[in-house]
C-alpha positions in Angstrom: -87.8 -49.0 -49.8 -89.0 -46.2 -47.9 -86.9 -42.9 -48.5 -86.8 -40.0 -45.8 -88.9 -36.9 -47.0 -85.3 -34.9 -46.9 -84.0 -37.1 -49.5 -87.5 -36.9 -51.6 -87.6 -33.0 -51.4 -83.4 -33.1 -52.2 -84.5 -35.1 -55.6 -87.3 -32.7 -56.2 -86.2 -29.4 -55.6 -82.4 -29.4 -56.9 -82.4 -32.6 -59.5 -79.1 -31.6 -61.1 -77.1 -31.9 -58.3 -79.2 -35.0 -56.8 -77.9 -36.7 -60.1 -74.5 -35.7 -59.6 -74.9 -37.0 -56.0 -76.1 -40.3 -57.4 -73.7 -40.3 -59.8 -70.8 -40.4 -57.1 -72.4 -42.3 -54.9 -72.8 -45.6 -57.6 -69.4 -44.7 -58.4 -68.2 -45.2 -54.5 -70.0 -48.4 -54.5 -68.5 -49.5 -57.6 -64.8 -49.1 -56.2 -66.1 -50.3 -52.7 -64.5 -53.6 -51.5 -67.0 -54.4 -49.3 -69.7 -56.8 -49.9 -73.4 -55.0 -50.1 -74.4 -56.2 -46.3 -71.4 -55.3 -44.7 -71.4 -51.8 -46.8 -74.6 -51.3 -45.2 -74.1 -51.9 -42.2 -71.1 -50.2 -41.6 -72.9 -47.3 -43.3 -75.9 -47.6 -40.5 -72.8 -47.4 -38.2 -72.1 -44.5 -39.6 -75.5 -42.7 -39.9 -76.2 -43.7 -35.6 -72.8 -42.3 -34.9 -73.7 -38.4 -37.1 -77.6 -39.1 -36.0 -78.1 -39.0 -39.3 -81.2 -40.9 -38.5 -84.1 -39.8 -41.3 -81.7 -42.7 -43.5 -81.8 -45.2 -41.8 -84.7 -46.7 -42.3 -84.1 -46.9 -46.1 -80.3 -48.7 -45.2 -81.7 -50.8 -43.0 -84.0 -52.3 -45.3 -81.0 -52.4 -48.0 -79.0 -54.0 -45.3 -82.0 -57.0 -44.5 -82.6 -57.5 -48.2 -78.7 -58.4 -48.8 -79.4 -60.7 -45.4 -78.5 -58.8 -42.5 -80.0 -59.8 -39.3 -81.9 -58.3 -36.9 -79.2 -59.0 -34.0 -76.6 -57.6 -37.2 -78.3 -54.5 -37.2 -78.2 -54.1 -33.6 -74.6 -54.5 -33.3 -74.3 -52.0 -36.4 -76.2 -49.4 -34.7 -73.6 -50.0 -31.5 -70.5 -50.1 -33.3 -70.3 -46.3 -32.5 -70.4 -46.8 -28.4 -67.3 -46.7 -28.1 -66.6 -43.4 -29.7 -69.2 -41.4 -29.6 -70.8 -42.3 -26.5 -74.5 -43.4 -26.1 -76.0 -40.9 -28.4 -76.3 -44.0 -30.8 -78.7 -45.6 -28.7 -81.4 -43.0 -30.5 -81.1 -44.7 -33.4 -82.3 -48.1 -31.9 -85.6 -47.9 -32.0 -85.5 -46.2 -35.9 -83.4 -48.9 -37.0 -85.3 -51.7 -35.5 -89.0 -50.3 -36.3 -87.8 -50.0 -39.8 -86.3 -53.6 -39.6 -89.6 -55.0 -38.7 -91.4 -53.0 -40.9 -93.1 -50.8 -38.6 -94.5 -47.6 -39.4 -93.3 -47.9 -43.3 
């Protein structure tokens, strides 16, 4: 799974708190009752909605290995619309190039 040079530097620069971050972030999963494709994709929601886009190509490979589709990931990416406006749209072509596994 490719993950963004942000997150890599994060793990190599301050590794105390990137295990504390880990730490709470297996520990939301754990109490999450959401099954592991529908975490992740409402978590790609999320990221397309903050443009939090240098993630998404790692959750969008965790979303297609618990068997989301590429129409799935799509709609995930579009869930925002209505909210935020059409500033998701950006995230399309991340989401989909890392979906096909382009430019990993």
């Amino acid at each position: 799974m490719q993950v963004s040079n942000a997150f890599q530097t994060f793990a190599k620069e301050a590794p105390e708190v990137h295990k504390a971050w880990m730490e709470a972030i297996q520990k939301l999963d754990a109490a999450s009752a959401l099954d592991k494709k529908t975490e992740e994709l409402a978590y790609i929601a999320v990221m397309a909605a903050v443009k939090l886009e240098s993630g998404l190509p790692f959750h969008v490979q965790m979303a297609k290995a618990h068997g989301a589709t590429r129409e799935e990931i799509i709609s995930s990416v579009l869930t925002g619309l209505p909210a935020v406006g059409n500033t998701v749209i950006h995230s399309l072509p991340i989401a989909l190039s890392a979906y096909d596994g382009e430019g990993l």
